[in-house]
TORVORO-747826 format. One line per field, with one value per residue: residue in three letters; chain; x, y, z of N, C-alpha, C in turn. Coordinates in Angstrom, 3 decimals, always signed. Layout:
// residues N
aa	(ala_...) .
ch	(A_...) .
n_c1	(X_...) .
n_c2	(Y_...) .
n_c3	(Z_...) .
ca_c1	(X_...) .
ca_c2	(Y_...) .
ca_c3	(Z_...) .
c_c1	(X_...) .
c_c2	(Y_...) .
c_c3	(Z_...) .
***
This chain:
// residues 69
aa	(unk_unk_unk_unk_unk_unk_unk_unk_unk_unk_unk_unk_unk_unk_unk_unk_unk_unk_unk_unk_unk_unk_unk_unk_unk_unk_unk_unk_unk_unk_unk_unk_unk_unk_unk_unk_unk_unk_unk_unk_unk_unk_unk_unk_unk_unk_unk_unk_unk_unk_unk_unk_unk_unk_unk_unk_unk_unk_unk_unk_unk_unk_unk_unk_unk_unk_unk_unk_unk) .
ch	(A_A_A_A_A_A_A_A_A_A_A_A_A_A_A_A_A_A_A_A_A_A_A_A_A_A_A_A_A_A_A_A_A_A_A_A_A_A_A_A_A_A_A_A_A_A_A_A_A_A_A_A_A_A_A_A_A_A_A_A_A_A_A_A_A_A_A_A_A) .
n_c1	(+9.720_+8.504_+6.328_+4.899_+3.591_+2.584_+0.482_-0.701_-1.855_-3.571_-5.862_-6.807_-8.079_-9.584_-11.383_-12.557_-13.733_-13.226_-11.881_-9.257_-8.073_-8.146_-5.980_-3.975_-3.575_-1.179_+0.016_+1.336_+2.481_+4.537_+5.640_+6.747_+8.200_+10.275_+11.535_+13.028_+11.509_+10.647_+8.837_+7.123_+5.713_+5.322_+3.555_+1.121_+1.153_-0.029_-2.536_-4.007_-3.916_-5.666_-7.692_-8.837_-8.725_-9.109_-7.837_-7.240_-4.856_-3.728_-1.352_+0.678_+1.033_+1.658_+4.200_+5.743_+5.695_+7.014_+9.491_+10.100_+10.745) .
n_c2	(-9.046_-10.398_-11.939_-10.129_-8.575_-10.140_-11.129_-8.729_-8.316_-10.338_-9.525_-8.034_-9.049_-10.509_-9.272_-7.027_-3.979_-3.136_-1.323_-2.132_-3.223_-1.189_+0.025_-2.337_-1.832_+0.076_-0.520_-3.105_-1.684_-0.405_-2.376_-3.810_-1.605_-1.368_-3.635_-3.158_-3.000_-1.134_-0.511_-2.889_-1.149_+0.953_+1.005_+0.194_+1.928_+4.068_+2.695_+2.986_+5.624_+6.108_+5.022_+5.915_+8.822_+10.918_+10.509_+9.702_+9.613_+10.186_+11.982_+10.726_+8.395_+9.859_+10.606_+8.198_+7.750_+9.112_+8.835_+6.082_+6.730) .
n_c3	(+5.387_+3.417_+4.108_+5.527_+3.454_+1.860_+4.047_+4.670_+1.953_+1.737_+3.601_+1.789_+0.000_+1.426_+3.206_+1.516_+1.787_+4.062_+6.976_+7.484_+5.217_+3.948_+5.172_+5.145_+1.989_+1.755_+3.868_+2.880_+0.660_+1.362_+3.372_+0.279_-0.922_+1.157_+0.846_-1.175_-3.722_-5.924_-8.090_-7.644_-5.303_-6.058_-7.924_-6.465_-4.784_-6.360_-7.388_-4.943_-4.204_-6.632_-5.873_-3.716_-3.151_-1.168_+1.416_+4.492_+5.049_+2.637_+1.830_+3.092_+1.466_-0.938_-0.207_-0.013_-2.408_-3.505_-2.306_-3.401_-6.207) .
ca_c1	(+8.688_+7.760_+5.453_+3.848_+3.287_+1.131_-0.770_-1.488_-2.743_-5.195_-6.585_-7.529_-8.507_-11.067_-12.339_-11.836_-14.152_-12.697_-10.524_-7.865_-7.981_-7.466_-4.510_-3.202_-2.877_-0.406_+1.397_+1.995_+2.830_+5.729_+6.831_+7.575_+9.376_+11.130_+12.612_+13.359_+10.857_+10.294_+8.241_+5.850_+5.297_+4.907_+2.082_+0.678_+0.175_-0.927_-3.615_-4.584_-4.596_-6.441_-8.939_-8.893_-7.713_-9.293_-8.218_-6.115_-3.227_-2.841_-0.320_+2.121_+0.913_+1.908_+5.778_+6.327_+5.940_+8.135_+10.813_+10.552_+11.591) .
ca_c2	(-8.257_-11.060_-12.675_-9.079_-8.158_-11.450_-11.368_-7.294_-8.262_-11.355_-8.973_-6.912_-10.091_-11.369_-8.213_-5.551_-3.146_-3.055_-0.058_-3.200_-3.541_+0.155_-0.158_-2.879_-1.863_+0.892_-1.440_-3.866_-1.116_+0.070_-3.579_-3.727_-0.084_-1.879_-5.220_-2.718_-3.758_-0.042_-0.847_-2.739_-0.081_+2.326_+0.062_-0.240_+3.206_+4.427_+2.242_+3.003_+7.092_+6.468_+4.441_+6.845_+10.384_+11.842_+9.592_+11.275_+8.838_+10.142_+13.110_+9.430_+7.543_+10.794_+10.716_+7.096_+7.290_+10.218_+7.829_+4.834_+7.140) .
ca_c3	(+4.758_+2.299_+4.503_+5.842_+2.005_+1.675_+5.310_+3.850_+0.501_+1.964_+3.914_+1.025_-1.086_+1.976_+3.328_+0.882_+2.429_+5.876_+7.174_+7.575_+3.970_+3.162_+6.030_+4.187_+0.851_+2.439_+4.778_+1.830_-0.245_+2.397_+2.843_-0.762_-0.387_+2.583_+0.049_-2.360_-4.850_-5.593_-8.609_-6.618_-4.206_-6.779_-8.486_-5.040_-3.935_-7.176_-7.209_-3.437_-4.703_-7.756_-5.036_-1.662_-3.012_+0.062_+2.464_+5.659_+4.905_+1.319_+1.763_+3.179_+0.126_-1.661_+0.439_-0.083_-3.704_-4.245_-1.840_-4.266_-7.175) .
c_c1	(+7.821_+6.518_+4.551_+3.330_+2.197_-0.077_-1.635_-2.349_-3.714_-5.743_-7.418_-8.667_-9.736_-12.158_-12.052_-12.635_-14.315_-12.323_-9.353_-7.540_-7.507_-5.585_-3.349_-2.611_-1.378_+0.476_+2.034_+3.001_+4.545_+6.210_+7.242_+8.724_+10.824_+12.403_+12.957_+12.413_+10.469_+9.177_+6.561_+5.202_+4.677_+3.478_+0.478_+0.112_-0.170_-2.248_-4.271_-4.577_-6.139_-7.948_-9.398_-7.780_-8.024_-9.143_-7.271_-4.955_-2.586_-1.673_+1.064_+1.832_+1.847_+3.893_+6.416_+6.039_+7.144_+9.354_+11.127_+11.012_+12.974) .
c_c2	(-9.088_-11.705_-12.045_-9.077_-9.211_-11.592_-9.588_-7.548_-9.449_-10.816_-8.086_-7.906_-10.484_-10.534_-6.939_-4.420_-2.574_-1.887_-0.850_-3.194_-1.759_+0.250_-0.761_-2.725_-0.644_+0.123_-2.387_-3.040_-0.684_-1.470_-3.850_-2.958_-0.642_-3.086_-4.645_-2.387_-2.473_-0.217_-1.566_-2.037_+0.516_+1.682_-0.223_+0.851_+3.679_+4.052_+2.554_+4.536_+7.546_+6.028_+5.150_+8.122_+11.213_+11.193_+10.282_+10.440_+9.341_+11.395_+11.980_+8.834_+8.497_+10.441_+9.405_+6.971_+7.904_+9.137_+6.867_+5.672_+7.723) .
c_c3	(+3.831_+2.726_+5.465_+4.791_+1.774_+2.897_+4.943_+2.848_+0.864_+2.393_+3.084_+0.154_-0.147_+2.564_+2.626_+0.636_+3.573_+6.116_+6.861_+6.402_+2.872_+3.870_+5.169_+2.882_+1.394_+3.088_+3.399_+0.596_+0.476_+2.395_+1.472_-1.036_+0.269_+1.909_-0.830_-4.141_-4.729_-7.160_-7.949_-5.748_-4.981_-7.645_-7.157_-5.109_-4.866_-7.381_-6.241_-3.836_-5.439_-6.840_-4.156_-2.089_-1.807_+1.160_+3.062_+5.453_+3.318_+1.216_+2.573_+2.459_-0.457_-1.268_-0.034_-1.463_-4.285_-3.539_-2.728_-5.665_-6.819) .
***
């Protein structure tokens, strides 16, 4: 997962007005989920809420936060 979590977050860092880049913060946020790092996740998808509250993926942003608590 450590070396999804980093090919996720360059994508956000080089195009971070893509769809890939909304994808990514979500996939990175789940591979963190995935190593445990439930802190990072939870830093993750909060940020990706507070960014894309109407986005059709946020009711599984919403699931995978309540999982990391």
């Amino acid at each position: 997962y450590k070396d999804a979590i980093e090919k996720f977050e360059d994508i956000e860092r080089t195009q971070p007005f893509s769809d890939w880049a909304t994808r990514g913060q979500i996939m990175a946020a789940y591979g963190h989920y995935r190593q445990g790092d439930y802190d990072a996740a939870i830093a993750g998808l909060e940020r990706f809420i507070k960014l894309h509250p109407a986005h059709p993926q946020a009711a599984y942003v919403f699931y995978l936060r309540a999982m990391c608590y």
